[in-house]
VOLUM-896130 format. One record per atom (N, C-alpha, C): residue in one letter; x, y, z. Coordinates in steps of 0.02 Angstrom, whole numbers, plus 50000, padded with zeros to 5 digits. Example, Ala and Ser with C-alpha at 12.3 -4.5 7.8 and 13.67 -1.06 7.14 Angstrom:
BEGIN
A506604971650390A506154977550390A506604983550390S506424988850354S506844994750357S506455000250394
END
This chain:
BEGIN
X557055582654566X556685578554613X557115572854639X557505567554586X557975565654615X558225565854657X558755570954659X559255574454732X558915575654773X558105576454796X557795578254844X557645570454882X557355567054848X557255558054867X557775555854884X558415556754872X558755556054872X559235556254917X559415562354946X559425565254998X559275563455065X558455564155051X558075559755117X558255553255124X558425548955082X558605542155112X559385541955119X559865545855115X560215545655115X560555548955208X560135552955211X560175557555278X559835552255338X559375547255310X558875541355364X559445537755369X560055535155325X560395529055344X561105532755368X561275537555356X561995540455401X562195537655460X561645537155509X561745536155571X561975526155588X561535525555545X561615516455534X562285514755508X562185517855444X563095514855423X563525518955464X563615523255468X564235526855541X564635528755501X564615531755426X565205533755376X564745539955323X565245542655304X565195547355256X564705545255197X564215545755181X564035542955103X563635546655065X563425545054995X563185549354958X563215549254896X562665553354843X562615550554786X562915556354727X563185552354664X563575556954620X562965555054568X562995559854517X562715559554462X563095558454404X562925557254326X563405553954288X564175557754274X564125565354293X564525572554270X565095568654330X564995564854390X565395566954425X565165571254485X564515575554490X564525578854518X564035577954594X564085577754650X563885576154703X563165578954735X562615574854723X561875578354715X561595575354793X561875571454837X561675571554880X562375569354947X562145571755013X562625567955037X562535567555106X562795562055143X562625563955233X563065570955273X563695573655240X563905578155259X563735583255185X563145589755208X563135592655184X563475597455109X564005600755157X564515603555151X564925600655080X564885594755058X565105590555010X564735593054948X564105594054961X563405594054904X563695597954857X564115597454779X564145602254722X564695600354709X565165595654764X565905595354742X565855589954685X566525590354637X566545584354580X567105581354569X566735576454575X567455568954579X567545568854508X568285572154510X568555571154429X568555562954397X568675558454440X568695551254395X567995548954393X567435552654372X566875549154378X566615543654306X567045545854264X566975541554206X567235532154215X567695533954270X567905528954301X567355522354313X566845527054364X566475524554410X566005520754356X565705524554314X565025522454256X565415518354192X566115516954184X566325511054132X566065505854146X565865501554198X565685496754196X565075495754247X564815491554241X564455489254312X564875487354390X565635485554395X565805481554442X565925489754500X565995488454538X566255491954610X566845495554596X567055501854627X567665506254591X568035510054671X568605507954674X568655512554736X569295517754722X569015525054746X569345530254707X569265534554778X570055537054797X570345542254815X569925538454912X570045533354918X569885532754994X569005529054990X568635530454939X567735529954940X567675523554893X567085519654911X567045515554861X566445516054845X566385513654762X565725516254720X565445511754699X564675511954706X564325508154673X563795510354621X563695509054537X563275513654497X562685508854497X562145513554478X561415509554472X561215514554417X560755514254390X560275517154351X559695513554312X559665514954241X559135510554203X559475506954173X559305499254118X559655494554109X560025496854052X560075502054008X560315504553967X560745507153985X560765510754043X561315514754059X561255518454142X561985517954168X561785520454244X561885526654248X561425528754283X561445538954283X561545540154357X561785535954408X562035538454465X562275532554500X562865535054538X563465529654580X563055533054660X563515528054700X563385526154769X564105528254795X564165531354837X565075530354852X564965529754946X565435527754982X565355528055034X566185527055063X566155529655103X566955530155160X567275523155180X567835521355126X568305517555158X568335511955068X568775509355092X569035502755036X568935496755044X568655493255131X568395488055159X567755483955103X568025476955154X567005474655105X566635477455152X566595481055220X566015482955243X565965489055206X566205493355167X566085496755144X565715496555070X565895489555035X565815487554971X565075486454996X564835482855048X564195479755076X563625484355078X563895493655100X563525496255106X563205500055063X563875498655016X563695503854941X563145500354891X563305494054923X562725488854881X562055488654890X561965490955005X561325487654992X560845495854965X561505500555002X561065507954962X560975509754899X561195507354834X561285505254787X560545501754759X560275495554781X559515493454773X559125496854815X559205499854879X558845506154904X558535512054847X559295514554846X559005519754797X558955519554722X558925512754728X558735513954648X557785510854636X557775505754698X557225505454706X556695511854695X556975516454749X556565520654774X556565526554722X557045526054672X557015530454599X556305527954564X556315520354575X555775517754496X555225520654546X555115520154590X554615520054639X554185528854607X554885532554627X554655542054592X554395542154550X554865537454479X554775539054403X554185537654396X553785531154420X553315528554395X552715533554409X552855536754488X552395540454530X552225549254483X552755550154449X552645555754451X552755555954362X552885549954347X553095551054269X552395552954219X552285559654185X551945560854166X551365556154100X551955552954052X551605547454010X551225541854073X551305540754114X551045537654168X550375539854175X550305544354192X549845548654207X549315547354141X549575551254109X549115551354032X548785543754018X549355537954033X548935531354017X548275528854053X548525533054124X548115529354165X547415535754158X547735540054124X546685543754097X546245539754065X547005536754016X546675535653943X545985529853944X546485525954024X546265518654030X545665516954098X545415525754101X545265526254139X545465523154223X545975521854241X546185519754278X546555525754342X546085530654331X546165536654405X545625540454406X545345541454458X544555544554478X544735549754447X544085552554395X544005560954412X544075565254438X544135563254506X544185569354554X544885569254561X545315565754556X545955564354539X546645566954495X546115567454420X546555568254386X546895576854392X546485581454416X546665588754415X547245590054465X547025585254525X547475585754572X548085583154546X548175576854504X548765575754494X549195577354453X548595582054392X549105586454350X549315593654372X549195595554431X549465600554453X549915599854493X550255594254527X550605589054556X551305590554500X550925586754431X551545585554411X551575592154348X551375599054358X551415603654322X551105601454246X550795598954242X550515597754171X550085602954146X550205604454082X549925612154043X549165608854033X548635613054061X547755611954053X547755614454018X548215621053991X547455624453946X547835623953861X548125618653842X548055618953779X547695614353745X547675611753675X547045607753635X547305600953617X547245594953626X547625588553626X547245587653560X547285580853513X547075578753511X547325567853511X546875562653504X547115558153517X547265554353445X547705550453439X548025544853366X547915540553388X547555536353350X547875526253383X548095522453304X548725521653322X548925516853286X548865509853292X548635509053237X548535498753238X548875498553185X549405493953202X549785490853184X549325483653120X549425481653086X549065476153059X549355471353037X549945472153030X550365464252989X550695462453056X551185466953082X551725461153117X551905469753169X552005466853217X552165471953264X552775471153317X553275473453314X553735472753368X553855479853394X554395480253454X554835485753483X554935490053437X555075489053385X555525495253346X554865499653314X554155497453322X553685502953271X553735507053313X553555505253403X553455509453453X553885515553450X554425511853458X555125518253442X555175522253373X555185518853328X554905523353277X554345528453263X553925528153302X553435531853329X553605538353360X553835536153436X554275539253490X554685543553435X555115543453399X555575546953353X555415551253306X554615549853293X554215555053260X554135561353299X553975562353361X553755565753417X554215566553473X554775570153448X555375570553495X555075573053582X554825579653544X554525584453604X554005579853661X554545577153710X554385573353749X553675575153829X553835582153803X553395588453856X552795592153831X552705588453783X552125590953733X551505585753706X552035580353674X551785575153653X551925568853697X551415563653706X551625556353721X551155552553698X551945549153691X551765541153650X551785535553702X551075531553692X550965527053740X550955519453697X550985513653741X551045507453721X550345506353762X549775503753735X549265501753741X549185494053751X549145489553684X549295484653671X549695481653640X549925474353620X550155473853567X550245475153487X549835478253464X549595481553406X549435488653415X549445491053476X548985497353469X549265504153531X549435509053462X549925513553509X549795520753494X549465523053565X549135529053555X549535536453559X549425541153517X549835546853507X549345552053539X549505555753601X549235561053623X549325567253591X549395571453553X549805577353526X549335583053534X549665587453566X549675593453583X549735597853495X549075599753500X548885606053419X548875612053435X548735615953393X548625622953375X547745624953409X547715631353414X546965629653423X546785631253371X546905631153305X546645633353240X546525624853202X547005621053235X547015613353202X546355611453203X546205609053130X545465604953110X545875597653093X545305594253080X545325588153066X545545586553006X545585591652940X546285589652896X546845588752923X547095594052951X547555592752977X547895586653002X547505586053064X547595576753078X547755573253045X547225572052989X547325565652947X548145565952895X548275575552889X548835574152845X549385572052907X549445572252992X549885569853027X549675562453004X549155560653019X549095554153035X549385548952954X549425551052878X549435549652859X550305550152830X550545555652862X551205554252859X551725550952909X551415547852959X551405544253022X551555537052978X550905536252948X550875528052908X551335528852839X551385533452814X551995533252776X552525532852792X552785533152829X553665533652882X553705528752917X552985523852938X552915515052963X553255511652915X552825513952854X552795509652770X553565509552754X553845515452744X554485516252717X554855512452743X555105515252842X555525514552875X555735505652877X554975505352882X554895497552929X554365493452889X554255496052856X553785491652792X553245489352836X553015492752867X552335489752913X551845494552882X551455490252897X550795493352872X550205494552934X549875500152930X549445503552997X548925503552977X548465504853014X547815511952990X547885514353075X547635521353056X547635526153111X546815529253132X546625529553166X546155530553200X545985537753213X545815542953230X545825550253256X545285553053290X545375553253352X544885557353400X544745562753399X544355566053407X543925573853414X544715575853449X544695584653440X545275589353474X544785591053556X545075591553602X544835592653658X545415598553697X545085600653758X545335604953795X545515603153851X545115599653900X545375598053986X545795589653956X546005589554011X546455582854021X545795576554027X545345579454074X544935572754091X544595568854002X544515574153967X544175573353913X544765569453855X545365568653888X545805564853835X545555557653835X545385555053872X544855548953883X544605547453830X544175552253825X543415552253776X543855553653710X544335558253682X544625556953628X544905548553603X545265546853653X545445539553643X544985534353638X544555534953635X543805531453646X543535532553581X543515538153550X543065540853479X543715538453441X544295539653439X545035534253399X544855529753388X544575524853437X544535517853440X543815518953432X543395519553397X542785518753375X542845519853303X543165526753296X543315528053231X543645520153184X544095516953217X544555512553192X544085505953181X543505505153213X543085499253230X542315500853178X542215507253175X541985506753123X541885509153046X542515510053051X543015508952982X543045504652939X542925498952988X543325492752980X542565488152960X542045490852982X541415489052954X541085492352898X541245498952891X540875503152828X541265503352784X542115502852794X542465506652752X542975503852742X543225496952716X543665493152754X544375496052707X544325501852653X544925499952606X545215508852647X544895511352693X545165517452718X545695515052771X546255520652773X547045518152816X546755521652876X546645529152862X546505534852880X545655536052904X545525536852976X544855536052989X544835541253058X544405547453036X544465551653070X543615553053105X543505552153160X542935551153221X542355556353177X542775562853174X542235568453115X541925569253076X542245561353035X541925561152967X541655554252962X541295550253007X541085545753022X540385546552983X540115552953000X539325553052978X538915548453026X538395545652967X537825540352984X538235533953025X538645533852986X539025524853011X538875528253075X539155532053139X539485530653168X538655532653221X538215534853181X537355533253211X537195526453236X537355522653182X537225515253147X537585512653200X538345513453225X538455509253268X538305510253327X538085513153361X537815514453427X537135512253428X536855507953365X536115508353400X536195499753409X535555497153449X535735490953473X535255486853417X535785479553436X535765475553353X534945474953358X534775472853406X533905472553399X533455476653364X533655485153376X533255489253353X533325487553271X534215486653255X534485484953163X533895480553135X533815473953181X533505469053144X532945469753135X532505476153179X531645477753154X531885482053129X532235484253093X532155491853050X532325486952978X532675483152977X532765477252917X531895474152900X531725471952940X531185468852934X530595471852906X530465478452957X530075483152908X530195486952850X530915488952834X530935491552756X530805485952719X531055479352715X531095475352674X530445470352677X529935473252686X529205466352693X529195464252640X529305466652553X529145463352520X529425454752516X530115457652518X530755451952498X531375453052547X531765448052571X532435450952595X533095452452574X533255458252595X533905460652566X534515454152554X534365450952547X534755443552541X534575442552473X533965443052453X533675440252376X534155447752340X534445450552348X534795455652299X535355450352286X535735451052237X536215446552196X536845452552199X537405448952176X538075452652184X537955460352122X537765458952081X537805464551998X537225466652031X536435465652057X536105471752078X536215477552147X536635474052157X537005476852238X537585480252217X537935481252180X538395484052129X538145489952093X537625488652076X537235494552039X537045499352102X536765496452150X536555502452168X537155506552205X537605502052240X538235505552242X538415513652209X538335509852111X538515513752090X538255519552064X537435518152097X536855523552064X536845529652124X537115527052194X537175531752243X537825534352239X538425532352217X539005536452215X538965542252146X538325540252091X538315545852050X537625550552053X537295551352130X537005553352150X536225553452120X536155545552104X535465546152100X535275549352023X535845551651958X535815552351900X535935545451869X535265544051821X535125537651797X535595536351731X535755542951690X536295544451624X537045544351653X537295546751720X538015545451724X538125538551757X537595536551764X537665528751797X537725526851752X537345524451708X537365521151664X538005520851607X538155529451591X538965530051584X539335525851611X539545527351693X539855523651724X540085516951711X539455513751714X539315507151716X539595501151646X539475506951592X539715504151522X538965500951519X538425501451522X537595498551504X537305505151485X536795502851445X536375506451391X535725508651456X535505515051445X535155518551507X534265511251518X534215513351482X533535507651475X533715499751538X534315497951523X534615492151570X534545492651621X534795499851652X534885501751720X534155504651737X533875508051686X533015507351711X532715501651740X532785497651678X532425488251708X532995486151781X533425486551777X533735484151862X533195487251907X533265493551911X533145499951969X532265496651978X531835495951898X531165493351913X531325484951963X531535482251929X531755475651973X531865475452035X532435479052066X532465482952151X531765485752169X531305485352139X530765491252151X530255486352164X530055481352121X529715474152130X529975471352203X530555468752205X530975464952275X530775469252337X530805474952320X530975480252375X530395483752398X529775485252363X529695492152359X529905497752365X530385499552361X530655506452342X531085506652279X530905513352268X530795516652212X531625521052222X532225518052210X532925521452220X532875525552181X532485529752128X532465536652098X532185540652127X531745538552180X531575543552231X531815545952291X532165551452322X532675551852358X532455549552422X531815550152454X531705546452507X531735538852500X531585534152458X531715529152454X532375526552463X532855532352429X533345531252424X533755530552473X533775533352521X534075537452590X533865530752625X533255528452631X532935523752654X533405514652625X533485515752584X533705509052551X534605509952569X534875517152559X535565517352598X535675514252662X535155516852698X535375516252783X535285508952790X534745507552767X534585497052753X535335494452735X535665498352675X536245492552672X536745493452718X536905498852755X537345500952811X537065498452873X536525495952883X536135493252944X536385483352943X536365483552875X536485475152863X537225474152873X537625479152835X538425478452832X538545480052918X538135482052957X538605481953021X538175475253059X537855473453033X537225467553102X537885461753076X538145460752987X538395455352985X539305456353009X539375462953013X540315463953033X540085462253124X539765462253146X539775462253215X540215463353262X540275471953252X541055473153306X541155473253364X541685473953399X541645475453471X541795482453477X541135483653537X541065490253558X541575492553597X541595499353606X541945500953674X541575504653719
END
């Protein structure tokens, strides 16, 4: 695409400057030019031209290189050794390099992908422009967001980037300062283990490399492009309410959200009458740190009153009188599984009214 942009502005100014000119690429080799006939030939001293930034004049032409700030990937040369010649190589030189960023940006595919992510290109849009820029529809994405949590500079991004060479498959985007989303192209057999073992050897290779510490986020697997959106969206929900139900998880995958992720979509108003009516006797506030602990630990051993009490290191009778005590405060009866279910969703209704996150 280059040599084609390239070309065209090069063939518009021939007539203006009144000389030979035209563009080399880093090989040396001649990708555009006002006299045709030139197009393929290679200027053996082209290593010449790209040693430095300054102006180079070789075999009669004088050269001017441009590229990206890292490094220039194409010279300017034009007919003669004059400063009107030095003048012209210069101003075509910010011409076409202008009119390079102008392509890259236009047609650069991570471009594209950000501006789905960020919703920032109509629907009706996006098909047209991935067929524009040849982008593969029919395989299964799914979305990563890394958050960063201690300290974040340049080098996680790239360390990232270095995970995911395959630049035509996968992209890695810079979101925010903390937050850097991984598009990756799966299998169509890939489930959501899967993910989490990418995503969790992702935050191990942060940890090691760069001693940073993450949690990673993971969106549903999807099929069309428009729907990479909505993956990046369930990432960043996943990560938000994680961070309210679950705060000691790195790894938080949209799938396995369950109830939480009921709980956060409903609005705080409806939370605070569903609080009000389970709890008429007393409020979930009058529970103390050790009876809120118990029941913790009476629902992680499913509602068996003998392995709790195991658990717990207390004599079964103890954990009877608590559970009656919750039962006085509460009315409900946590040995009964509807009660129970009922007194769960109450403390997951309170733990998100008091984390108060931001939605997306």
């Amino acid at each position: 695409m280059a040599n084609r942009i390239f070309q065209s502005l090069i063939h518009q100014m021939r007539d203006a400057v009144g000389r030979t000119l035209g563009v080399i690429d880093e090989t040396g080799t001649i990708i555009a030019c006002s006299e045709l006939s030139k197009i393929g030939e290679v200027f053996s001293s082209a290593v010449d031209v790209f040693s430095d930034n300054e102006s180079h004049i070789i075999n009669g032409y004088t050269f001017c290189n441009f590229g990206t700030h890292s490094q220039n990937d194409y010279a300017v040369f034009v007919e003669g050794t004059d400063e009107t010649a030095a003048r012209f190589a210069s101003v075509c030189c910010v011409s076409l390099d202008n009119l390079k960023q102008y392509y890259e940006e236009k047609y650069d595919r991570a471009n594209f992908i950000k501006n789905v992510i960020l919703d920032n290109i109509l629907p009706g849009d996006i098909y047209l422009k991935s067929r524009e820029l040849r982008f593969n529809t029919d395989v299964s994405r799914a979305v990563l967001l890394v958050r960063v949590v201690d300290h974040n500079d340049v080098s996680v991004y790239y360390a990232v980037q270095n995970l995911f060479p395959d630049k035509n498959k996968d992209f890695i985007i810079n979101i925010s300062e903390t937050d850097i989303v991984i598009v990756k192209e799966v299998r169509s057999n890939t489930d959501s283990k899967d993910l989490e073992k990418l995503a969790r050897s992702i935050s191990d290779s942060l940890s090691t490399e760069l001693y940073t510490h993450v949690i990673i986020g993971i969106g549903t697997i999807v099929e069309g492009i428009k729907d990479i959106a909505r993956s990046s969206k369930e990432a960043q929900i996943a990560l938000e309410v994680g961070k309210v139900f679950d705060t000691e998880k790195t790894i938080v995958s949209y799938d396995n959200l369950g109830i939480a992720r009921l709980i956060y979509q409903l609005p705080t108003t409806l939370c605070e009458m569903f609080l009000k009516e389970v709890f008429k006797k007393g409020s979930i506030d009058s529970l103390d740190h050790e009876t809120l602990f118990t029941i913790q630990r009476f629902f992680e051993n499913n509602l068996n009153v003998s392995e709790t009490s195991r658990k717990l290191f207390v004599h079964r009778n103890t954990l009877v009188y608590r559970l009656e005590k919750i039962k006085k405060l509460t009315g409900l009866d946590l040995r009964e599984f509807d009660d129970a279910i009922i007194f769960k969703v109450a403390l997951m209704v309170k733990k998100y009214l008091d984390a108060k996150p931001v939605k997306y």
